[in-house]
C-alpha positions in Angstrom: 79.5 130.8 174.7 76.5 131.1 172.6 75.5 127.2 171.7 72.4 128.7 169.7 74.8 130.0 167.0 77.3 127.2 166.7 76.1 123.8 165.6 76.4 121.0 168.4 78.3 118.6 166.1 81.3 121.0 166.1 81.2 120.7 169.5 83.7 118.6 171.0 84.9 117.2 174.8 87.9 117.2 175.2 89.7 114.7 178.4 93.1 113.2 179.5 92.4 109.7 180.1 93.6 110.0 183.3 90.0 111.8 184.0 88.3 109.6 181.7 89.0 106.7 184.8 89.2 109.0 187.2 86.2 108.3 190.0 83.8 111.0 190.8 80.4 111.7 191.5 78.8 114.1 189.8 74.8 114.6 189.1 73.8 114.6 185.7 73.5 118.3 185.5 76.3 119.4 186.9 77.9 117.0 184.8 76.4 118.9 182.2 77.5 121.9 183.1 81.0 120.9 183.3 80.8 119.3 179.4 79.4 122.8 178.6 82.6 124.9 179.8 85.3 121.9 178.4 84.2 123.1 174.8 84.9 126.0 175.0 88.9 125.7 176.1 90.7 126.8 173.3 92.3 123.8 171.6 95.2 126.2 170.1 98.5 124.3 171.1 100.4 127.8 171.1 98.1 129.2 173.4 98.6 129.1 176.9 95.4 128.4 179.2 95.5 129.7 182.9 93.0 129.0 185.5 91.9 132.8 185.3 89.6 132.3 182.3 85.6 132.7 182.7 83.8 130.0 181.0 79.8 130.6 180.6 76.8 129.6 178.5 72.9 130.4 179.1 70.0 128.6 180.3 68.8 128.5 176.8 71.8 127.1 175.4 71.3 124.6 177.9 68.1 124.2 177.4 68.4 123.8 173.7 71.4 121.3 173.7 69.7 119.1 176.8 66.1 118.9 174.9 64.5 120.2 178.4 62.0 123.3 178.9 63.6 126.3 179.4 61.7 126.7 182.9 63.2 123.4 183.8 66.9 124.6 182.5 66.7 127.8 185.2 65.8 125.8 187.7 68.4 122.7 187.3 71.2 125.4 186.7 70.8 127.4 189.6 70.6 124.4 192.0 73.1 122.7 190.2 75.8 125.7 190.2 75.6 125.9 194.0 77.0 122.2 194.8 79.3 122.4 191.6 81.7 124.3 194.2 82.1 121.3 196.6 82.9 118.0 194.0 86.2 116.6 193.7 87.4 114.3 191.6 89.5 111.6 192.5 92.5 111.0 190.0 95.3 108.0 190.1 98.7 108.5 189.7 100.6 106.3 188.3 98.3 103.4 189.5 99.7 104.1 193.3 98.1 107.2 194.5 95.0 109.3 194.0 95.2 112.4 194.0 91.9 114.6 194.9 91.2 117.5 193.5 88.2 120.3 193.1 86.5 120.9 189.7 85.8 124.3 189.7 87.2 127.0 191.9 84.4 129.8 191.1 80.6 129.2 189.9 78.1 131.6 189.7 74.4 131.7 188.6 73.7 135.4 187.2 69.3 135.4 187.8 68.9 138.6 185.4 69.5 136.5 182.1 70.1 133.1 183.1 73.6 132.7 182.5 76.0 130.5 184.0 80.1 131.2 184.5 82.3 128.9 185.6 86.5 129.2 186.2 88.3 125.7 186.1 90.8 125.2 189.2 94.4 125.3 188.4 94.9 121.6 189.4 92.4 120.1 187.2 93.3 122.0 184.1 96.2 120.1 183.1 93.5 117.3 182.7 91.8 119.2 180.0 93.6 121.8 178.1 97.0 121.5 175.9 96.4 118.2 175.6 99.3 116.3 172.9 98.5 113.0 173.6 96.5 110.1 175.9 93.6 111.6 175.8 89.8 111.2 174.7 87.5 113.0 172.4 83.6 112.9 172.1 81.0 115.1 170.4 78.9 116.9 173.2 75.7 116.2 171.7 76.2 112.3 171.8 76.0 112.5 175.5 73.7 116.0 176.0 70.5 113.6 176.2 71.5 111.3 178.6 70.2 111.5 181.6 71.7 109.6 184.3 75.2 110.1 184.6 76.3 106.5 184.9 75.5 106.3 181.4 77.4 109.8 181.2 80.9 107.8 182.5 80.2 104.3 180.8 79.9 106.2 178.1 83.2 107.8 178.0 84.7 104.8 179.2 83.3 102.4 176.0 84.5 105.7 174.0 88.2 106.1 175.9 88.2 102.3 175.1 88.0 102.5 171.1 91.4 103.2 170.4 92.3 100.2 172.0 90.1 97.4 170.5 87.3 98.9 167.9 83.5 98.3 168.4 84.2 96.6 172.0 84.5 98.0 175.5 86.3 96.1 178.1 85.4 97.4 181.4 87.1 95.8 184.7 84.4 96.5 187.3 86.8 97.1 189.9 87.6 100.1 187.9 84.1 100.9 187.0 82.7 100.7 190.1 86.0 103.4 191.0 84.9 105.5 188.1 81.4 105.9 189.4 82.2 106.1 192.9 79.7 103.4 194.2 82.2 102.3 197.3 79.7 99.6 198.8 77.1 99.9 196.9 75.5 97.2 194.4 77.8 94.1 196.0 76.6 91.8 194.2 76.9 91.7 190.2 73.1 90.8 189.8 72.0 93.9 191.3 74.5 95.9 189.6 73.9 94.8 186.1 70.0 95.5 187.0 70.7 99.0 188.6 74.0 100.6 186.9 74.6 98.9 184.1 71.7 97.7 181.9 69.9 101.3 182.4 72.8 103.1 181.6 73.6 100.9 178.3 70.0 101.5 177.3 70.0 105.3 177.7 73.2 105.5 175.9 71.8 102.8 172.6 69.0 105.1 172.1 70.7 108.6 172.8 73.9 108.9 171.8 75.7 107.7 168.8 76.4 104.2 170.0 74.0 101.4 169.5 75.1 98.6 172.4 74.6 95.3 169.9 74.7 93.1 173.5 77.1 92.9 176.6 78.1 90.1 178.7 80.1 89.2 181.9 84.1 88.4 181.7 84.9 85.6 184.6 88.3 84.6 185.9 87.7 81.2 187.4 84.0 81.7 188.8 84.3 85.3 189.4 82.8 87.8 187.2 85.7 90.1 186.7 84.6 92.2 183.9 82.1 93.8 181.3 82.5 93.4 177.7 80.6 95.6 175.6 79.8 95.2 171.9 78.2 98.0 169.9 78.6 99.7 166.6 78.8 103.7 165.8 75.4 104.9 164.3 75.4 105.6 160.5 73.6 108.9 161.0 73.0 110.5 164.4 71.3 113.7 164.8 69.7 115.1 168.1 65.8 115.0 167.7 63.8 117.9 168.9 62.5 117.0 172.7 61.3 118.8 175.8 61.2 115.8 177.7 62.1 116.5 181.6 65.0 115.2 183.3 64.8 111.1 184.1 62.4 110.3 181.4 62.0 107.1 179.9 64.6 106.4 177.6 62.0 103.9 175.8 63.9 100.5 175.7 65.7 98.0 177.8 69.5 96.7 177.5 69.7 93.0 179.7 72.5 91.0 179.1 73.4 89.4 175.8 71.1 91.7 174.2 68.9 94.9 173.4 65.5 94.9 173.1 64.2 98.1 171.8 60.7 99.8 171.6 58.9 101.4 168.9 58.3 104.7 169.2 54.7 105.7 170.1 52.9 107.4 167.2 52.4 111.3 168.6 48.3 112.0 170.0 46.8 114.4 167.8 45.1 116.8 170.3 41.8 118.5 170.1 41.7 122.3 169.4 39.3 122.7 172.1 41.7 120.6 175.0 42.4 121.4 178.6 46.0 123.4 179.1 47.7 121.6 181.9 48.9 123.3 185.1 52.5 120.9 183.8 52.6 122.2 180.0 52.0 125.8 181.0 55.1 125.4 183.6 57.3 123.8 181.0 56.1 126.2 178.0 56.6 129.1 180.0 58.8 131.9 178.5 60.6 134.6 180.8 58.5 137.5 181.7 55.4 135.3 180.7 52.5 135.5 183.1 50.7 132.4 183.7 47.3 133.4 181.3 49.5 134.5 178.8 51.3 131.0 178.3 48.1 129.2 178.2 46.3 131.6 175.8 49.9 130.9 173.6 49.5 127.1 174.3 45.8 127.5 173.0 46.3 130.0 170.1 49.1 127.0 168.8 46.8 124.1 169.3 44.0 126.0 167.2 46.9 126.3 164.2 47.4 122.9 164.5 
């Protein structure tokens, strides 16, 4: 695939919502990675899809579509493509079984151009090709920013939710806390509002095409049983340009009942004349680039400034 030629709107996921609720753990870049490949299924209902078909895209594809340096995309793809191998996903069947299941069944990371190719394994692509029904759909770009992937899921969750009730996700956190494989973690609701939830919400009102209006807690009796989220689709959403690094702040807070948002910072003017960091020249750096020859670039733009 050659993202740099296509425009990332046209690009769409495609998922049963069986592996929309489905529990996995995935990190955000290999979730990524994954995204990448399910675009690029042919979406032809005549055409048959086997489990022999290469799927592959480029570190500056990735780069491009993730807003992160293209140093920073070769070195998140290659360690990310050599755990991809060993996730599984757990998917329930008919509400009485799970069956598990491997992603992928070959990934490699080609060095010499930066190029990633990934085959799906037979078991997991009923989930995601010749889909006629039951299933969810998502532009890429409205999750390519995010970067944690429990705002990844939640994400797809709220969106798997819309065809149900419009505008509002109802989330059972039994099946959230499946979804995003936490087992024991976060017992109590406080802490998992404060950890998982609120950061997640706040990455995905700022970054994707979803602006969280507030969410609040759904009790049966005294228990909190539930989520329910509230939150409109954006009139206009278009993917700034951004070579932020991975875990940056998403620049607002989501607590319950509410969103409080920050204004972004105006953009520092710098001198002609100011220090090249040891950081910018690592994350401007261009293949075959030695390190003087980035920083006399970096210099050379600041003076055209």
């Amino acid at each position: 695939m050659n993202m740099s030629s296509m425009t990332s709107s046209s690009m769409h996921v495609y998922k049963s919502n069986e592996l929309i609720t489905a529990g996995y753990k995935l990190t955000v870049n290999e979730m990524r990675i994954i995204l990448c490949c399910i675009t690029q299924i042919d979406r032809n209902p005549n055409e048959v899809i086997t489990d022999e078909r290469m799927y592959s895209f480029t570190a500056r594809d990735f780069a491009e579509l993730c807003g992160i340096s293209l140093m920073a995309a070769y070195q998140e793809l290659k360690d990310s493509v050599k755990k991809l191998y060993e996730r599984s996903v757990r998917i329930q069947i008919d509400g009485k079984r799970d069956r598990n299941t491997r992603w992928i069944q070959t990934a490699d990371y080609l060095p010499g151009n930066g190029r990633v190719e990934v085959r799906f394994s037979k078991d997991i692509l009923p989930y995601l090709a010749n889909l006629k029904g039951n299933f969810t759909k998502y532009r890429l770009e409205a999750v390519a920013r995010l970067s944690s992937s429990h705002a990844v899921r939640i994400y797809e969750l709220m969106v798997e939710s819309r065809y149900k009730q419009r505008n509002v996700a109802l989330l059972p956190l039994e099946n959230l806390r499946f979804a995003l494989q936490l087992d024991d973690a976060y017992p109590v609701y406080a802490d998992f509002r404060k950890r998982v939830i609120e950061p997640a919400l706040d990455q995905i009102s700022i970054y994707s095409d979803l602006k969280i209006v507030k969410f609040e807690p759904k009790r049966e009796s005294r228990k909190i049983v539930a989520i329910e989220i509230h939150y409109v689709e954006k009139d206009s959403f278009g993917i700034p340009v951004q070579e932020e690094l991975l875990g940056a702040d998403s620049g607002g807070t989501v607590i319950e009942g509410e969103v409080v948002a920050k204004a972004p910072a105006a953009p520092k003017k710098r001198r002609a004349n100011a220090k090249i960091t040891d950081a910018e020249i690592n994350k401007a750096a261009r293949p075959g680039e030695s390190r003087e020859q980035v920083k006399a670039r970096l210099q050379r733009e600041l003076a055209a400034a």
